[in-house]
N, C-alpha and C positions, 0 to 999 in steps of 0.2 A: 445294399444293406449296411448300415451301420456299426461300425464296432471300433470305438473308438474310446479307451479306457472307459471298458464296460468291468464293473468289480464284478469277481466270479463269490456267487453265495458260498459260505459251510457248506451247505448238503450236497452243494452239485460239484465241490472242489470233490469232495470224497469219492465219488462216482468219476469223475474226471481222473482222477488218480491211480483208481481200478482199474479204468480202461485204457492206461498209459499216457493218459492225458491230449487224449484227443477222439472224435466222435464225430460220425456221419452230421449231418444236420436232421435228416431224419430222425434220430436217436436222441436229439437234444430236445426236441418239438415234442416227443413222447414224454421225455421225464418232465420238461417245464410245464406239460399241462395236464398230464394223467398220473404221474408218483403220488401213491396214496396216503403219503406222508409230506409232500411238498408242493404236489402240481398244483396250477391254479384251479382246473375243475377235480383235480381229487379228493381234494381237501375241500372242496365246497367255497375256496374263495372269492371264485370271482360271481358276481349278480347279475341278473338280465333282469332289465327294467331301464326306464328314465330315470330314475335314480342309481342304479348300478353302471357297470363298465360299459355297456353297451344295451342297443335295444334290435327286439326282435320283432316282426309280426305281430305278434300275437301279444307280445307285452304292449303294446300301444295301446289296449284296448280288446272288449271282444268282437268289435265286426269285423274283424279278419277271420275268427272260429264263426261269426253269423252267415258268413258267407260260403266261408268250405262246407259246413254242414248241407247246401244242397248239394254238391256236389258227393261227397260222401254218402248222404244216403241213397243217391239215385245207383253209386255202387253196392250198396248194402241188399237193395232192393233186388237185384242182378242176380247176388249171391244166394240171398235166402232163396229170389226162385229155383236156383240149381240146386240147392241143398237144402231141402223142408225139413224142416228139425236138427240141424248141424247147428253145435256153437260158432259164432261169428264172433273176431276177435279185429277188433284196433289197434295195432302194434304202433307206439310211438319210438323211436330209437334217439337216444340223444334228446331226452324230454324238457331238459335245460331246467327254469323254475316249475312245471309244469302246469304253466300256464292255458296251453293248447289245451290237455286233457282236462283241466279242471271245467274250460269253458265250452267244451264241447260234451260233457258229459249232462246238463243241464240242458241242450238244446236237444239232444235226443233223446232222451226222455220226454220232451214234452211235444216231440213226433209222435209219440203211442202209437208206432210203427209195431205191428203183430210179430215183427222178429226182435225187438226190443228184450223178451225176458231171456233171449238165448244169444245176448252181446256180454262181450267183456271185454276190456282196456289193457295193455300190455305193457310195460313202461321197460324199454331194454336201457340200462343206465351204467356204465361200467369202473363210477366215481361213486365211493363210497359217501363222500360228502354231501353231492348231489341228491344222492339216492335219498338222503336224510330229510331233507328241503323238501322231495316231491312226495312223499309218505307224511308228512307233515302238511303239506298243503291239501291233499287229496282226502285227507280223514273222514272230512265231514262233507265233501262235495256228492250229493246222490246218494243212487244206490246200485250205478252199475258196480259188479266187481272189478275192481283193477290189481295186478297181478306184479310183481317185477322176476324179470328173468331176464339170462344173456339169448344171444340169437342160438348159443350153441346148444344151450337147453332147449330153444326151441325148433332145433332142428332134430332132436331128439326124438321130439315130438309135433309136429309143425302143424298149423293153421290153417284155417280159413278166412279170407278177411281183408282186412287194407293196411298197407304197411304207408306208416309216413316217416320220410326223415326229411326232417324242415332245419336245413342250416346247419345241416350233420357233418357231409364228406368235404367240406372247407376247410373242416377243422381235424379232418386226419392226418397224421405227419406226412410229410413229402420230401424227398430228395430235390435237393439245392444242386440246379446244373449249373457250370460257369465254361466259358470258349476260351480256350488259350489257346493260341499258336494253331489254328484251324480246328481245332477238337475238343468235343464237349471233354467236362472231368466233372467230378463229383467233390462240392463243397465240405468242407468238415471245420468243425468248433474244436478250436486247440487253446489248449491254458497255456497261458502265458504270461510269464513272472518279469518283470523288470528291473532296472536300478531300485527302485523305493520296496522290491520285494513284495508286490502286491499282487496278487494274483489276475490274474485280469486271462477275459476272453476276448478271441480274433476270430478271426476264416482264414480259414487255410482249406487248399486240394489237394487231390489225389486223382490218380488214374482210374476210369469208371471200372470196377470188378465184372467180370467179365459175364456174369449172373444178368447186371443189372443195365451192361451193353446189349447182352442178347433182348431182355423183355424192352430195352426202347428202340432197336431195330425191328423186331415182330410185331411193335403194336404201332409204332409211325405207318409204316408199309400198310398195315390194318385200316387204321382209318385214314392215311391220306396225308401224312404230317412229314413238314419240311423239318428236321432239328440236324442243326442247327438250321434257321433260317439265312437264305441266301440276301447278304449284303449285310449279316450281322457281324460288329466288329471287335475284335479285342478285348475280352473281359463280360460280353453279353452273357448274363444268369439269366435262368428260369425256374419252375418249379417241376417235379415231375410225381404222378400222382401214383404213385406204384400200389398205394392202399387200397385205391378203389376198387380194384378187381375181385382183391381177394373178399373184398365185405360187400359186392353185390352175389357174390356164391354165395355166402354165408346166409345172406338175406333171402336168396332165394330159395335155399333150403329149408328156412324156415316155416314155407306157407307152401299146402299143395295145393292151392286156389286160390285167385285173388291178384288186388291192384298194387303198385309200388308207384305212391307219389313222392318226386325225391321234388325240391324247393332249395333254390340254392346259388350262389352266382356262378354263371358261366361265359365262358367267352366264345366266338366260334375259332377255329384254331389260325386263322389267317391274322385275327387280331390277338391270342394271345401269345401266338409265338413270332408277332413283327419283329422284326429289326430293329423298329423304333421302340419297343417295348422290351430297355436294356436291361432293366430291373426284374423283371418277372411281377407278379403281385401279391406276393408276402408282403402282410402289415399284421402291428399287432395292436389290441385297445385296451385300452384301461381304462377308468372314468370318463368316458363317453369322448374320450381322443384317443387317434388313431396316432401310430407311428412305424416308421421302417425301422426303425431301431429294434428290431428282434429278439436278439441277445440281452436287450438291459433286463433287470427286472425276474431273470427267469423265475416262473412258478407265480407269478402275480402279476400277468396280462395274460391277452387272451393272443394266440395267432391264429392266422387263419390264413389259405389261399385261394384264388380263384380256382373252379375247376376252368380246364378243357372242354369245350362240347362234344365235342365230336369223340375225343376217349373216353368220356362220360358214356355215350349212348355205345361208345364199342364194348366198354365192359361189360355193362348189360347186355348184351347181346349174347357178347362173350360166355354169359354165367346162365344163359338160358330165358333172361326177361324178351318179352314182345315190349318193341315204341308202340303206343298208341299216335303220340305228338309231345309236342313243346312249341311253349310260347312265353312272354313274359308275365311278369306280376299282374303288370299292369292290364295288360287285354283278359288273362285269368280272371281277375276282378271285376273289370265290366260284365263279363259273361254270366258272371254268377249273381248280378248284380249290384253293383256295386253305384249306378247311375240312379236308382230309384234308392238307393241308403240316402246320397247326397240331396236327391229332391227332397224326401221326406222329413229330411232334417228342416226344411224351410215351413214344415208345415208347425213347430214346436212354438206353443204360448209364449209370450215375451219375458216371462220371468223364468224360462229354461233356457235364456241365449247363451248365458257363459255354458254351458254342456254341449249347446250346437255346436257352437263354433268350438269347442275342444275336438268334440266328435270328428267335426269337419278337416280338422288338423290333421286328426291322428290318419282318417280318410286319405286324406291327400297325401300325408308321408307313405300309405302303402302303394301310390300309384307312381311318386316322383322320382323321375328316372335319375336324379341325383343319390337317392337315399333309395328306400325299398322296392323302387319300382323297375331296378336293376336286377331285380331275382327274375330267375328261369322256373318254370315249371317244369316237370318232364310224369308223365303217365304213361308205368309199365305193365303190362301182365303175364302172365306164368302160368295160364291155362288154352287149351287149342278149345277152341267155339265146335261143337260137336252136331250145329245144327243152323243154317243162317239166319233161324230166330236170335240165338245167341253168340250171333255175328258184333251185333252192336251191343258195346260196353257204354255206353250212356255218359260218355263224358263230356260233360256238358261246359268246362271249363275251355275246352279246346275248341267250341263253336264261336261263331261271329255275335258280339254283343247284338239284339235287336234292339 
C-alpha cells in the first residue's frame, strides 16, 4: 500500500491528534468513508454509476434487477406459502444510489403475485448522505412501501423475507496484517510531520492486541486458514475481516424467516492468503480508477476489500445462517437467464441497434470475469424446513443453466 507524502486532511489531522496521532487501519477505513461530516459515503460523496466513482450491477442497467427478480420471487413464493397473510419485506442493506430497489420494485408489481399487497422494501443505510439520495430517488418509483431503518431497529423488531446485501461486506473496515520477523502485527496510520512541517500520513505497526490474536487463531483453525501462509516472506500484508461476524448476527437477527443473498468478491482462501499475494487486496476508486494508494484522498474515494470465502461462510455459520450454495456472477446469471436476454436482444428492428448493442455491453460486463463476472453469489437461510415439502428453497440461481 502506498504512502508516500500522502497530505493528511483538517478533519482527520484533528482526530489523528485525539487519538495521539496514530490509529489501527481499521479506524481510519471507518472515518474516511462513514464520518457524517467527512466520509466519502457519509456525506453522500462518492456516486455509483458510469458516470460516478465506480459501477455497480445494477447501475449498468436493469437486467441485472430483470434477472434477480425470478429468482426472488420464486423465494417470495416459499415464504408467503409458509406465512398466509404475514408482511413480507425486502431488506436492501447498503442500498448505495438505490438503484436495485428502485428497479425491482416496478418488476414486481407487475408479477400481480397475490402476496404483492403485503410486501414492503427495507432500505438499512447508515450514511446520512446516502440516505438523502435513495429517499429522493424512490419518491415516485411505485407503490410498494419502502421503509429506512438500521438492522438494530430491525432486530427490535425482525422480518420475514429476503435480505440482500450486493457489494456490502467489501466495504466494511478491516484490519491491515503485515509479517515481520515470523509474526503477523497489526498495521496502523500514523501522522507524520516532516522538515517542511507538513503533516503527512504513513503505516506503521504494532503488536496484534491480544483480543484480536485470539479471534484470528479461533476462526483460522475454524475454517481451515494458514495465516501467515507458509513460504510468505518479510513484510507479506493482508486483510482481516473482523467486521463480518459481527453484522451477519446482526443480520440475522433481523429476520425470523427467510433468505440472505450476500453478492460480493471473494477469494477461496488458498488464493487469498498465497504467498504470492504480498499485498493483500485493498484498493480504493474514485472516478472510475482504482488505486493502492489507500491513505491519499481520505473521505473522497471509495475502499474496499476482498472478502475470504471460506470466513465469509464461517461467519455465517457462525451467527446461525444455513449455505444453501455459491457460485459466480457469471453462472448465477445464465441460470436465471441471462442467454435468452442476449438472444432476444438480436431479435430488436434496426433502428433500436445503438440500445442492443449497449444492452449487450452492459450484458456482458455482468458476466466478464475481468469486471463483474468476478462476484460470488452466496444464498443463506435462517429457518429449519419443518416438512420435506419445505425442504426445497427454490433457488434457482444455484442450478445448472439449461
Amino acid at each position: 500500500m502506498k504512502a508516500l507524502d500522502v497530505p493528511c486532511p483538517d478533519w482527520l489531522l484533528e482526530r489523528l491528534q485525539h487519538q495521539g496521532q496514530r490509529v489501527p487501519f481499521s479506524t481510519f477505513m471507518e472515518w474516511a468513508l462513514h464520518d457524517p461530516d467527512h466520509g466519502a459515503y457519509g456525506t453522500g460523496q462518492l456516486h455509483v454509476g458510469t458516470a460516478g466513482d465506480f459501477v455497480t450491477s445494477p447501475s449498468l442497467g436493469d437486467d441485472f434487477a430483470g434477472l434477480l427478480i425470478h429468482q426472488l420471487i420464486d423465494w417470495l413464493d416459499t415464504l408467503a406459502a409458509r406465512h398466509p397473510g404475514a408482511l413480507l419485506s425486502i431488506v436492501d442493506v447498503g442500498p448505495g444510489e438505490a438503484d436495485l430497489i428502485a428497479q425491482l420494485i416496478p418488476l414486481l408489481e407487475a408479477s400481480a403475485a397475490e402476496w404483492l399487497s403485503r410486501l414492503e422494501c427495507v432500505l438499512v443505510e447508515i450514511n446520512p448522505g446516502m440516505q438523502l439520495r435513495q429517499r429522493e430517488r424512490l419518491l415516485s418509483v411505485g407503490n410498494i412501501p419502502c421503509r429506512w431503518c438500521s438492522l438494530q431497529e430491525l432486530a427490535a423488531e425482525p422480518v420475514k423475507g429476503i435480505l440482500l446485501a450486493h457489494e456490502l461486506l467489501d466495504a466494511l473496515p478491516v484490519e491491515r496484517l503485515i509479517l515481520r520477523s515470523g509474526s503477523l502485527r497489526r498495521q496502523m496510520v500514523t501522522l507524520t510531520t516532516f522538515e517542511a512541517s507538513v503533516p503527512l500520513l504513513t503505516w506503521d505497526d504494532d503488536p496484534l492486541p491480544q483480543t484480536l490474536q485470539d479471534q484470528i487463531d479461533e476462526q483460522a483453525d475454524r475454517d481451515g486458514l494458514e495465516l501467515p501462509p507458509s513460504g510468505a516472506l518479510e513484510g507479506w500484508a493482508t486483510e482481516w475481516h473482523h467486521s463480518v461476524e459481527p453484522w451477519m448476527k446482526e443480520a440475522f437477527a433481523a429476520m425470523t424467516d427467510g433468505m440472505l443473498l450476500v453478492v460480493d468478491y471473494a477469494l477461496e482462501s488458498r488464493r487469498y492468503y498465497a504467498p504470492r499475494r504480498a499485498d493483500g487486496t485493498l484498493v480504493a476508486y474514485k472516478r472510475q480508477q482504482s488505486s493502492t494508494d489507500v491513505l491519499r484522498d481520505a473521505g473522497s474515494q471509495d475502499i474496499t476489500a476482498h472478502l475470504c470465502l471460506e470466513s465469509l461462510v464461517g461467519a455465517a455459520s457462525e451467527a446461525g445462517w444455513i449455505l444453501d450454495g455459491h457460485c459466480r456472477q457469471g453462472e448465477a446469471l445464465l441460470a436465471l437467464g441471462l442467454a435468452e436476454r442476449l438472444t432476444a436482444l438480436q431479435q430488436l428492428p434496426g433502428d433500436r441497434l445503438a440500445q442492443a448493442l449497449r444492452r449487450r455491453e452492459a450484458l456482458l460486463r455482468l458476466v466478464d470475469p475481468s469486471c463483474l463476472g468476478e462476484l460470488r453469489w452466496f444464498a443463506f437461510h435462517r429457518f429449519v424446513p419443518t416438512s420435506a415439502e419445505q425442504t426445497d428453497l427454490n433457488s434457482r440461481f444455484l442450478r445448472e443453466p439449461t
